[in-house]
N, C-alpha and C positions, 0 to 999 in steps of 0.2 A: 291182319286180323287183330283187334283186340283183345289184350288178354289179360284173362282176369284169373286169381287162385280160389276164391270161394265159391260154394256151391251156387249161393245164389250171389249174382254182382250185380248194383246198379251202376249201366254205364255212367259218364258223365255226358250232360246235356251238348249240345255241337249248336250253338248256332251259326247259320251262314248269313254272311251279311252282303249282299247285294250293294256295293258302294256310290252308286248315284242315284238319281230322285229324275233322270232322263228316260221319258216314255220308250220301249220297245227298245233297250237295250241292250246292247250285245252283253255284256255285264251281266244282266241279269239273266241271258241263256247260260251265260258260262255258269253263274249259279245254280240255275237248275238243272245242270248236266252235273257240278257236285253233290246238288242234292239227290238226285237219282243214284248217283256212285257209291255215297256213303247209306242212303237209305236202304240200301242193299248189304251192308255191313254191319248194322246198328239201328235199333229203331227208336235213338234216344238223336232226334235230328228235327230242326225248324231250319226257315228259309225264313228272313226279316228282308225283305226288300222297300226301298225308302225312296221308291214311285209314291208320289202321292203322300209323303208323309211330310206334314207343317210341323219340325219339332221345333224351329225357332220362336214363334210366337203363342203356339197351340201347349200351353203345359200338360193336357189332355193325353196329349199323342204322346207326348213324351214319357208320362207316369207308364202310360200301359207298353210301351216301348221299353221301359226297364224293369218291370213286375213281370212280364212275359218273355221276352227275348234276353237283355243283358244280365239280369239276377242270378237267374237261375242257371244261366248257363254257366259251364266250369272252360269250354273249348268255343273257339270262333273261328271262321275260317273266311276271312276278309276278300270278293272279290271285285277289284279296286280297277278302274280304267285312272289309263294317263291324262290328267286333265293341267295345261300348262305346265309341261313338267314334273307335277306334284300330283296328287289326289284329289277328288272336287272337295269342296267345299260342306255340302252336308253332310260329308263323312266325319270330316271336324267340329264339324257344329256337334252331330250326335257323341261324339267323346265329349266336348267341354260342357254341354248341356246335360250331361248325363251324372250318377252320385258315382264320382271317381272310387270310392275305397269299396262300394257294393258292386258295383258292374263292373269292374277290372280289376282293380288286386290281387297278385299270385295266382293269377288264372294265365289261361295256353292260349295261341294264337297259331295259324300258319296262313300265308300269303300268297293270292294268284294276282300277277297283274296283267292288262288288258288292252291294250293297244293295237291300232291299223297301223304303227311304225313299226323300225326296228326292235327299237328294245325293250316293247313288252311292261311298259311302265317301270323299268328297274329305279329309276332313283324314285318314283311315287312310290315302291314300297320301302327302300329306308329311309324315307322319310318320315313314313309311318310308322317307320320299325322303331327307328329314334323316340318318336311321342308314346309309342305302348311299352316304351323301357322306363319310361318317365312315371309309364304311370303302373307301372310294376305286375307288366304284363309280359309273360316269357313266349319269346316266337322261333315256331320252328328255323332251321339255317335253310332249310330246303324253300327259298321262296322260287314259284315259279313264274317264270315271263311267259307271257302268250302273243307272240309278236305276227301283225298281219293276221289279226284276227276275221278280216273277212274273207282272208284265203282258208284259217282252219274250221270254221263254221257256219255253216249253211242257217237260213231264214228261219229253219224250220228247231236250230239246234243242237242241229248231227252234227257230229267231227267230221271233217274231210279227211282230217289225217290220223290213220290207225296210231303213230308213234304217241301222238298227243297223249291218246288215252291212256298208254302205255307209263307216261312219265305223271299224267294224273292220278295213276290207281295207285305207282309207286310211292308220291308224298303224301295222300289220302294212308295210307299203312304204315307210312312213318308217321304221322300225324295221332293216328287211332294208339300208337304206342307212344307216345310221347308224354 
């Protein structure tokens, strides 16, 4: 649980960020299975998913992409599929496309990754860990791998497996106090 000493607190904003721009993503359920977890915790919470979203040639997309989702927010919780070993591509583009010292600077970070392999995207997240150190963004140490993601995840969203949620709700509460 988040915690705060004043009477009245404003959390800080969370957004989650959906890491591929690929229709009916497994990616993007695993997001919305943290956005249901933490919106349950906090109701200072967006889902930015980047279906659909032209931020390379659209400056459009991208202003409103960073006055709504990047700005304001204070926390991000990146959830990233293994694409070539790394992360896709328009998750890079939206950091290098984006105003580095207003959208990330001394702001919090924590990392799920997403894979039908073994290992759960482990080097696409420090890889990315590496770039949001760069750009002076602190990220949780608890990154989680989600390996053989269509054994843990049904069509529909659900977990198939109770432990999952168990190990999600625990870096989800290390995260909220972070």
């Amino acid at each position: 649980m988040y915690l705060c000493n004043h009477i009245f607190c404003l959390l800080p904003m969370i957004t989650i960020i959906a890491g591929t721009n690929r229709k009916d993503s497994m990616t993007l359920r695993v997001a919305n299975l943290y956005y249901k977890i933490l919106s349950e915790k906090t109701n200072n919470v967006q889902l930015l998913s980047l279906e659909d979203k032209d931020i390379l040639t659209r400056n459009d997309v991208m202003k409103e992409i960073e006055e709504n989702y990047l700005i304001p927010s204070e926390k991000f919780v990146f959830i990233i599929p293994e694409y070539n070993g790394s992360f896709p591509g328009i998750l890079k583009l939206l950091l290098d496309n984006s105003d580095i010292k207003k959208a990330w600077w001394h702001k919090k970070a924590m990392m799920t990754g997403v894979s039908d392999g073994r290992a759960g995207n482990l080097r696409g997240m420090e890889h990315l860990t590496n770039i949001l150190h760069y750009v002076k963004v602190h990220v949780l140490y608890n990154k989680l791998p989600i390996s053989r993601i269509n054994e843990e995840m049904d069509k529909d969203g659900n977990l198939l497996i109770p432990a999952t949620r168990q190990v999600i709700e625990q870096q989800i509460d290390e995260f909220l106090n972070f």
